[in-house]
Structure formats: structure tokens, C-alpha cells
N, C-alpha and C positions, 0 to 999 in steps of 0.2 A: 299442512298437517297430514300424515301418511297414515292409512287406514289397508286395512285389508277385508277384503269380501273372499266369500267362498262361492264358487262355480262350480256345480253340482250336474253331472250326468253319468245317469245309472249307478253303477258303485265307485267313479272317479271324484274324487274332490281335487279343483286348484285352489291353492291360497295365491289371489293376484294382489300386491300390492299397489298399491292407488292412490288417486288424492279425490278430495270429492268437487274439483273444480273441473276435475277431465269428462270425456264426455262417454258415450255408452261405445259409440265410435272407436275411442283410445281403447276400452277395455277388450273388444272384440279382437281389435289387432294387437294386442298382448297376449292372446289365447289362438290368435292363428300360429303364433311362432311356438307354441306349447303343441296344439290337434294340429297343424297344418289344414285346417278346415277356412275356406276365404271367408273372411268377414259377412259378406251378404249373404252369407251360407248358415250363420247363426240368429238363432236368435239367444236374445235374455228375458228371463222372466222372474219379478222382484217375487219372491215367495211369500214372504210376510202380507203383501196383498194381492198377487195375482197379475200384478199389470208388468204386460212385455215395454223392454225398459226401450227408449228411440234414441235411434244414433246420434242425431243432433243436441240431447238435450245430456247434462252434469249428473254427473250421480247424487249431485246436492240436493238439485234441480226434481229430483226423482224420489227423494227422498231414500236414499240408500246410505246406509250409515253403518258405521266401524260394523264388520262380522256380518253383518248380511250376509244371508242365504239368497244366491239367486240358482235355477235353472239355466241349463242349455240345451236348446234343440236343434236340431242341423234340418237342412234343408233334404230333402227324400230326392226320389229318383225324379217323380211324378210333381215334383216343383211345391210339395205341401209341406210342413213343417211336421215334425214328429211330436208327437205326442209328449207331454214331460215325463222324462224316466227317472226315479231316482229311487232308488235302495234306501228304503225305510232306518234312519238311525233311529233312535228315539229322541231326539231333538228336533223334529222335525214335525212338521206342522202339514196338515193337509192342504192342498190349494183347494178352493171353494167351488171350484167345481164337480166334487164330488163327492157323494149324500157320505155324511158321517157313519162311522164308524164300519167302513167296511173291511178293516184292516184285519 
């Protein structure tokens, strides 16, 4: 059954098409052929709750489901991951690390 998520960085959105048996794994090397960015170079982070998605596990597995909003952060100079950037739509939901309503 084919689902699409959206991969969100700064004011880029992908629609990746998926299945939710594949793994976080599959998704990143669908999105290196998109960024040219290597796999270990990303991360994914589920929005709806915050948690960076693991390569070995399904997006079932993850609970990622049809349209999910996930993040992507790339790997920095300094070997640290960047901070999540994403250009406020109004469908979008804050991630809970930080105090409400600072928008």
C-alpha cells in the first residue's frame, strides 16, 4: 500500500513516495538521489512527536503514517547535526522542544 510522507527542510518540501514496510534506511537513500546528501549524513525526525526516525526500523514500525510531516537535518562541518529548520506553514506543529508560543 503506497503512502507518501513529506520531508521538510527549511522552505523545501519532498513528497517521497513509500510503503510503510520499508525502512528509515530506504527513505534516506530515496532523498540522497533527490539532496545528493549521503545517507549517514541525514537525519529524520517524526514531527507529530519528535522522535529521530532509526535506520533499521519500518516506518510502520515508527509509526509514520500516510502525509506525515517528518524533518531533515544534515550533518554539519563539526560532525553535529543541525538544528531542525523548517519555514513555519500554518499546518505545522511545533516540535516540543520548544516553550510555546513563540512564534
Amino acid at each position: 500500500m503506497a503512502m507518501y510522507i513529506r520531508v521538510k527542510r527549511s522552505k523545501t518540501t519532498y513528497f517521497i513516495q513509500c510503503d510503510p514496510t520499508e525502512t528509515t534506511l530506504d527513505i534516506k537513500q530515496k532523498l540522497h538521489t533527490l539532496i545528493d546528501q549521503p545517507v549517514n549524513d541525514q537525519r529524520l525526525i517524526l514531527m507529530s512527536n519528535g522522535d529521530i526516525l532509526e535506520d533499521s526500523k519500518t516506518l510502520a514500525d515508527q509509526k509514520v503514517e500516510n502525509d506525515a510531516v517528518v524533518a531533515l537535518t544534515l550533518r554539519k562541518d563539526d560532525n553535529e547535526f543541525e538544528d531542525v529548520n523548517i519555514v513555519k506553514p500554518n499546518d505545522f506543529y511545533q516540535s516540543r522542544d520548544t516553550d510555546s508560543g513563540n512564534w
